[in-house]
C-alpha positions as CSV (number, residue, x, y, z in Angstrom):
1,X,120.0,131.5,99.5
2,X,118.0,128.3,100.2
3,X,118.5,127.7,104.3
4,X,116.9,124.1,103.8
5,X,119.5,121.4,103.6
6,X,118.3,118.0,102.4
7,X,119.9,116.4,105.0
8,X,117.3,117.4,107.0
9,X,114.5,115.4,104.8
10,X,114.2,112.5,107.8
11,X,114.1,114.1,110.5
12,X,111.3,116.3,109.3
13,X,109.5,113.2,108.1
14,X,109.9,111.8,111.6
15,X,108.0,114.9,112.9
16,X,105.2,114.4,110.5
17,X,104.9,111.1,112.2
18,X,100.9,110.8,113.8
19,X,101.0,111.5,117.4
20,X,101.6,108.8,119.5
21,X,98.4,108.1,121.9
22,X,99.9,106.6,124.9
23,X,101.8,109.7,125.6
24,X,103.0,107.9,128.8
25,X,105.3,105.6,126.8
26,X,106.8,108.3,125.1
27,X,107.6,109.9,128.8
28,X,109.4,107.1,130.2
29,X,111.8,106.9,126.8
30,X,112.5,110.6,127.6
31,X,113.3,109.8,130.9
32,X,115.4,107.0,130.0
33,X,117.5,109.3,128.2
34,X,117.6,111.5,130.7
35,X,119.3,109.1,132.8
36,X,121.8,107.9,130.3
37,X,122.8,111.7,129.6
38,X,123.1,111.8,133.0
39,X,125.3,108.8,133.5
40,X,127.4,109.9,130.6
41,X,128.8,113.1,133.0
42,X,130.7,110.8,134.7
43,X,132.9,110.5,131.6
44,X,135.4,112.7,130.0
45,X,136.2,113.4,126.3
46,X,135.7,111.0,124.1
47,X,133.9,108.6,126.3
48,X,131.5,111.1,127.1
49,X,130.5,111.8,123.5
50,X,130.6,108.1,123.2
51,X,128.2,107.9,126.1
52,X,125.5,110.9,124.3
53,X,126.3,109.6,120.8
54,X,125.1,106.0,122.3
55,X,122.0,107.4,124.1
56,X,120.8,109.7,121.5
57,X,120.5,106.1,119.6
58,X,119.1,104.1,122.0
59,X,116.3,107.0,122.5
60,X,115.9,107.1,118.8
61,X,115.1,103.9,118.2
62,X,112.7,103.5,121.3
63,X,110.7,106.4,119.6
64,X,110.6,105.0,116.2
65,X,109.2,101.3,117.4
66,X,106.7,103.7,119.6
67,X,105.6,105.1,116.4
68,X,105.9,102.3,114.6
69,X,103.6,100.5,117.3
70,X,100.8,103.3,117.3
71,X,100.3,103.0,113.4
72,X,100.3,99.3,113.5
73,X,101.2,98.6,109.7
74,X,103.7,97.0,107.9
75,X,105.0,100.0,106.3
76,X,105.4,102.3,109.5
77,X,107.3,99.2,110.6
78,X,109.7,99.3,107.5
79,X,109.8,103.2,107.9
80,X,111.2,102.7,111.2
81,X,113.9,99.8,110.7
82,X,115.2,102.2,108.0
83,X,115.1,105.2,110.3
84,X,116.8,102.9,113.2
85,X,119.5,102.1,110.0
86,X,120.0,105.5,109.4
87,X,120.2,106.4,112.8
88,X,123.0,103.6,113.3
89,X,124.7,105.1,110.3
90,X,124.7,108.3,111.9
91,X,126.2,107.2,114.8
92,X,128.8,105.1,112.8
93,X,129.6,108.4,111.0
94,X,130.1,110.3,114.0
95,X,132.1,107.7,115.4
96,X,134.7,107.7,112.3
97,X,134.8,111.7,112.5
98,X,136.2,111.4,115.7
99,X,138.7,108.4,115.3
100,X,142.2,108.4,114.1
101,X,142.5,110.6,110.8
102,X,144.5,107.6,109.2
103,X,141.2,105.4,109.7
104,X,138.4,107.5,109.1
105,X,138.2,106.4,105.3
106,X,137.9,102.7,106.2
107,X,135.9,103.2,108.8
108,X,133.1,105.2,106.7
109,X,133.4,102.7,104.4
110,X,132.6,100.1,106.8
111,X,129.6,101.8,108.4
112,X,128.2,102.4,104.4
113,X,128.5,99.0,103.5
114,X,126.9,98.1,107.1
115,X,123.8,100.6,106.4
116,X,123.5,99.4,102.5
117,X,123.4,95.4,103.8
118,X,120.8,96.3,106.3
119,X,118.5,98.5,104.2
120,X,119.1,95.6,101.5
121,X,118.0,93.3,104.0
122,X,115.1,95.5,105.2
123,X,114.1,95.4,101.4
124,X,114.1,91.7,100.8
125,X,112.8,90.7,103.8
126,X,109.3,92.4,103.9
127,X,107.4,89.6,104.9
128,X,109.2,90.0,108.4
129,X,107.3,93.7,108.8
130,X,103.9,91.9,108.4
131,X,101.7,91.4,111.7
132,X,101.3,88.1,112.1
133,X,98.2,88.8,114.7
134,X,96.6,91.1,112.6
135,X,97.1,88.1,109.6
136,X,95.5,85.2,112.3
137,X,92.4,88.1,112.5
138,X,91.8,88.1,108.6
139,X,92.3,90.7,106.0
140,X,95.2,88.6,104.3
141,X,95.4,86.6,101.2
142,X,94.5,83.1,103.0
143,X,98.1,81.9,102.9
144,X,99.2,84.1,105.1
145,X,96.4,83.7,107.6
146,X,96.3,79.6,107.4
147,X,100.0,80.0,108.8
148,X,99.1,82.1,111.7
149,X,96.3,79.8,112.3
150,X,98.6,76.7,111.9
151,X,100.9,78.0,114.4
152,X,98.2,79.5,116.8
153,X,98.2,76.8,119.7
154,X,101.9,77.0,120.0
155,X,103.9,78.9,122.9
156,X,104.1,82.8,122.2
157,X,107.7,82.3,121.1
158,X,107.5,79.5,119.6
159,X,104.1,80.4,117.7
160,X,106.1,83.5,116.1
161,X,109.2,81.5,114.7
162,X,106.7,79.1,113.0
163,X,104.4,81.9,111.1
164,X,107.6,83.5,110.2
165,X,108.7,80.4,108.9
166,X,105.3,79.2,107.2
167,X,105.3,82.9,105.7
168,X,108.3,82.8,104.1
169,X,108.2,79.2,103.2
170,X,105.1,80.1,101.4
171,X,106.3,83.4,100.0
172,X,109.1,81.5,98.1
């Protein structure tokens, strides 16, 4: 009998993931779970696996921007804003197991057409994934890079609100 269950596919993916060079990063996300495990004692019962369900998240998420971070590309960004959707989903769908039997239907429902309009989303908007620092450094098609450059001697806020909205102005 075949012991591997496809369910398993992401998470395996996750551990093929490069290592992650600043190893000190990755420590303090550990230990900020730590402490939210640790908080979550203080509840009982359904609060408490609230609590877990809720920091298991937050951790996952921290790790995936980490990774995301160390390989610096558009596409480990995308990989991780679907990882972070499916890891919301998960939490959604562990959430509905444990609610009213009456309501777990429409509740699974809910969270799978809240996964489906994010991943959709993720999907059309790509050009949000892009580095707009590593575009102002070259490498791009010109279009791309003369709206980093346009937006270069703004505030750091205000600079990334105006490529994002030159790039996807331009993009249309």
């Amino acid at each position: 009998m075949n012991r591997f269950h496809w369910g398993w596919a992401p998470l395996l993916a996750a551990l093929c993931l490069p290592a992650i060079a600043a190893g000190d990063e990755e420590a303090a996300v550990t230990r900020q779970y730590r402490q939210q495990v640790a908080a979550c004692a203080a509840h009982g019962g359904e609060q408490r696996l609230a609590c877990l369900d809720e920091a298991t998240l937050d951790r996952t998420i921290a790790l995936e921007d980490l990774h995301a971070q160390a390989e610096n590309t558009p596409q480990a960004r995308i990989r991780a804003a679907r990882n972070k959707v499916a890891a919301a989903y998960a939490l959604a769908e562990a959430q509905c197991a444990r609610g009213a039997a009456a309501l777990r239907g429409a509740c699974r429902t809910q969270a799978g057409a809240q996964r489906d309009a994010a991943l959709a989303d993720i999907a059309h908007n790509q050009m949000a994934f892009v580095s707009y620092d590593a575009l102002a450094a070259g490498g791009d098609d010109g279009s791309l890079r003369r709206a980093a450059l346009a937006c270069g001697k703004l505030r750091e806020s205000e600079r990334e609100r105006c490529e994002k909205q030159l790039a996807h102005r331009q993009a249309l």
